[in-house]
C-alpha positions as CSV (number, residue, x, y, z in Angstrom):
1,X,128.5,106.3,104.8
2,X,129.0,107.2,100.9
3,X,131.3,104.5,99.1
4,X,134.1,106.9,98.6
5,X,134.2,107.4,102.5
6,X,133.7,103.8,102.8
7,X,136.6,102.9,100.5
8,X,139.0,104.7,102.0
9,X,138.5,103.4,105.2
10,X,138.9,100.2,103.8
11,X,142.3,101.5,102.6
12,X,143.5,102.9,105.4
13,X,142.7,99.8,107.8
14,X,144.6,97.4,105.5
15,X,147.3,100.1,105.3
16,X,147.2,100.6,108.8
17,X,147.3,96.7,109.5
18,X,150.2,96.0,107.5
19,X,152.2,98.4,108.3
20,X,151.9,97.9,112.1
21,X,152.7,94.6,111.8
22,X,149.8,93.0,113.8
23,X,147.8,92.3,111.0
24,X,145.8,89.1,112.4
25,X,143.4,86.9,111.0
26,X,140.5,88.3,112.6
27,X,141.5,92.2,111.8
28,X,142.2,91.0,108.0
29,X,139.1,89.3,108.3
30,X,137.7,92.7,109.3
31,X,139.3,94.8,106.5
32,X,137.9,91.6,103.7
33,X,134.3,92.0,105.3
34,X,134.7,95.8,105.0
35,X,136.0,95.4,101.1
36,X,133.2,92.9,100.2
37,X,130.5,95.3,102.0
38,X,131.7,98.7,99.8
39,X,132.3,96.2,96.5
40,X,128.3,95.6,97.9
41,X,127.5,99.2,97.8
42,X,129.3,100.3,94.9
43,X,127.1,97.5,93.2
44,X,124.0,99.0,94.7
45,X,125.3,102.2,93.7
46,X,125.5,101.6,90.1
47,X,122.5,99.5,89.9
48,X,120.7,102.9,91.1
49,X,122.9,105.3,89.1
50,X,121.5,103.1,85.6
51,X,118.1,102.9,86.8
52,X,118.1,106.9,87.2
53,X,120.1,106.9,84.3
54,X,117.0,105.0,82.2
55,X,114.2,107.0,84.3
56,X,115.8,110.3,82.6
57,X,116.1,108.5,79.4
58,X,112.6,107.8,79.1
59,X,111.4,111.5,80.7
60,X,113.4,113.2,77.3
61,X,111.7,111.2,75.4
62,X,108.3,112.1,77.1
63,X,109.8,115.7,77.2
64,X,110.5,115.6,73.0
65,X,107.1,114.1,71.9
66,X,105.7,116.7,74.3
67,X,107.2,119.4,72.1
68,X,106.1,118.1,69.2
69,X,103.1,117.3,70.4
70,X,102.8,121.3,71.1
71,X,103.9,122.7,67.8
72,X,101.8,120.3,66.3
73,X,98.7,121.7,68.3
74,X,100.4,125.4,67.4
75,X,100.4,124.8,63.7
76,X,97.1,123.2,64.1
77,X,95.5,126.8,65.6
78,X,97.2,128.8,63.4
79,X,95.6,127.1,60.6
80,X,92.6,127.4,62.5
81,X,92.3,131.1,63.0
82,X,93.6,132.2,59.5
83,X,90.5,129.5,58.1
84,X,88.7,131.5,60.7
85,X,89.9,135.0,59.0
86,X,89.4,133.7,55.8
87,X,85.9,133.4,56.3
């Protein structure tokens, strides 16, 4: 179940709860557990959302000294070959 699913359910149970008018101890117990498990998830969620966050971070780094890397290597050859023409 995604946390936005998750959320709203949570909404609607309390909603539900209160406005019914039965709202017991063991169903707001429910609707709590329920809160604390997508306050859980949304945790989770974010925890994974920075880690991808860093991971693609550190691949346009890898991606930029590639890049220059390979215009180095370019500028390198073209030296090479007009040395080579020179000649």
């Amino acid at each position: 179940m995604t946390l936005k699913t998750t959320l709203k359910l949570t909404a609607a149970a309390a909603s539900m709860a209160i406005l019914a008018g039965c709202a017991t101890n063991a169903a707001l117990d429910e609707v709590r557990q329920t809160a604390e498990s997508a306050q859980a998830d949304a945790a989770e969620a974010r925890s994974i959302a920075t880690q991808a966050q860093n991971t693609a971070n550190q691949a346009q780094r890898d991606a930029q000294a590639a890049l220059q890397m390979s215009e180095q290597n370019r500028e390198e050859m073209n030296r090479m070959f007009q040395r080579s023409m020179q000649k």
